[in-house]
C-alpha positions in Angstrom: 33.2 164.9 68.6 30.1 163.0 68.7 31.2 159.8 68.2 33.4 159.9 71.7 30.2 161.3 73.4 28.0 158.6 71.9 30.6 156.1 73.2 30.6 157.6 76.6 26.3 157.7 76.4 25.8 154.1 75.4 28.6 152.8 78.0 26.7 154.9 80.4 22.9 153.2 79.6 24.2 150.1 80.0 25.9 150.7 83.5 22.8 152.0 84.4 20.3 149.2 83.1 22.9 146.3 83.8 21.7 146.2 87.8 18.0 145.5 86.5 16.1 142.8 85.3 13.1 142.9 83.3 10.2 141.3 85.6 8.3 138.4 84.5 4.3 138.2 85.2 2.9 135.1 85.1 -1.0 134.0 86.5 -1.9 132.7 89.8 -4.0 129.6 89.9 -7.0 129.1 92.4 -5.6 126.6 94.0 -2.4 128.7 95.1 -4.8 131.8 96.2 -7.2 128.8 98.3 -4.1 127.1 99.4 -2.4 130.3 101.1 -6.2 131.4 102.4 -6.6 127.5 104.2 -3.0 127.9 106.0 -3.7 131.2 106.7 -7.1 129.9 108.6 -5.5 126.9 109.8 -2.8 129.0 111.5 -5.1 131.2 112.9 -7.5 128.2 114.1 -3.7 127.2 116.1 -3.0 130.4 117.5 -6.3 130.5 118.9 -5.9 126.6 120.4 -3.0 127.9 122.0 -4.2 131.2 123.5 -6.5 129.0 125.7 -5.8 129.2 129.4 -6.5 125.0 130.0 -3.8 124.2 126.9 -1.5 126.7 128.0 -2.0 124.7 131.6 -1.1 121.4 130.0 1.7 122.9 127.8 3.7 124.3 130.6 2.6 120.7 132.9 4.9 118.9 130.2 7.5 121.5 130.2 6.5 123.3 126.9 6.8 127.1 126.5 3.4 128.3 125.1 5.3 131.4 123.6 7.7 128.3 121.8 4.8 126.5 120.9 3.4 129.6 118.9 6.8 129.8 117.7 6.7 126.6 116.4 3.4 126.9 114.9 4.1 130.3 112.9 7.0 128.4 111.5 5.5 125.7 109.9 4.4 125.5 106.2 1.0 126.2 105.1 0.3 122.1 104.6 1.6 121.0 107.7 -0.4 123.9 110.0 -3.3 122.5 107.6 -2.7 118.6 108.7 -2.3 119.8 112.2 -5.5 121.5 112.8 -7.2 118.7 110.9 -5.5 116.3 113.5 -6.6 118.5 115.9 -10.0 118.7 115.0 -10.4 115.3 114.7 -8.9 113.9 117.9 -11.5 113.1 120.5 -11.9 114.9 123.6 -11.9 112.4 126.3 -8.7 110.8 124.5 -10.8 107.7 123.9 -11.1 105.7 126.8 -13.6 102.7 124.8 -9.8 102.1 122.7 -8.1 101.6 126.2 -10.6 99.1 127.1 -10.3 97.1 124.2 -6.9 97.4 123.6 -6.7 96.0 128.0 -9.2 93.0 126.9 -7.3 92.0 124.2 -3.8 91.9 126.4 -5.9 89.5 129.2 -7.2 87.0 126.2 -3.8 87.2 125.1 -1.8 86.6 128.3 -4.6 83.8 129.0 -4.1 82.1 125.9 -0.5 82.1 126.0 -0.5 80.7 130.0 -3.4 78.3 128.5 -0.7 76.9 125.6 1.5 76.4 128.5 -0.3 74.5 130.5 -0.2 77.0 133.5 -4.2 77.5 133.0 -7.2 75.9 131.6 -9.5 78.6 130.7 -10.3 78.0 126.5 -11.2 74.7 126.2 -10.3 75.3 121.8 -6.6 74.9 123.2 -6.1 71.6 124.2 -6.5 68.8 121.9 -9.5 66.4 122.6 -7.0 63.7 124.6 -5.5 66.3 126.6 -9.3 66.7 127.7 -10.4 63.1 128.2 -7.4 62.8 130.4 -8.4 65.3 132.9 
């Protein structure tokens, strides 16, 4: 009689311990913990970009939702929210209008040059070849 019931016992612990798995532990490393604390700053340095009235203004001017924008943001990984605000934080405010004037100075002295090749203008003297200039 016992060896039916010890049959019926050791089928029955093993229906009942099959479902589970034994849980592995394993250490966190400092970066992980300072990694998940940075996003976690970085995330909440966005949220509070957003909330702004004069970028909510600017969002909705080009069409954004600001509630799909914080949408977007909470569902980005901890290293891109992390590149973003640093992107953010580094961007000038005025959108840097000494870049545009170069950038406009260096399309003139290009289109000059180019027409000066040509022949269409004479404004660099460096471009025409010394007969070219005793000719004129």
């Amino acid at each position: 009689m016992a060896k039916p019931v010890s049959v019926f016992l050791t089928i029955f612990m093993l229906l009942l311990a099959a479902p589970y798995q034994s849980a592995f532990a394993a250490m966190i490393g400092t970066e992980t913990v300072l990694d998940v604390a940075r996003g976690q700053g970085a995330r909440d340095y966005l949220n509070r970009v957003l909330a702004r009235e004069d970028v909510q203004a600017e969002l909705i001017a080009h069409g954004i939702d600001p509630l799909e924008a914080k949408a977007r943001v909470d569902s980005l990984s901890d290293a891109e929210v992390v590149c973003l605000a640093r992107q953010i934080e580094q961007l000038p405010a005025g959108g840097g209008a000494f870049g545009v004037l170069v950038g406009a100075a260096v399309v003139v002295f290009i289109v000059l040059l180019v027409t000066d090749i040509a022949g269409y203008t004479d404004v660099f003297p460096f471009v025409k070849s010394r007969d070219d200039r005793q000719k004129k």
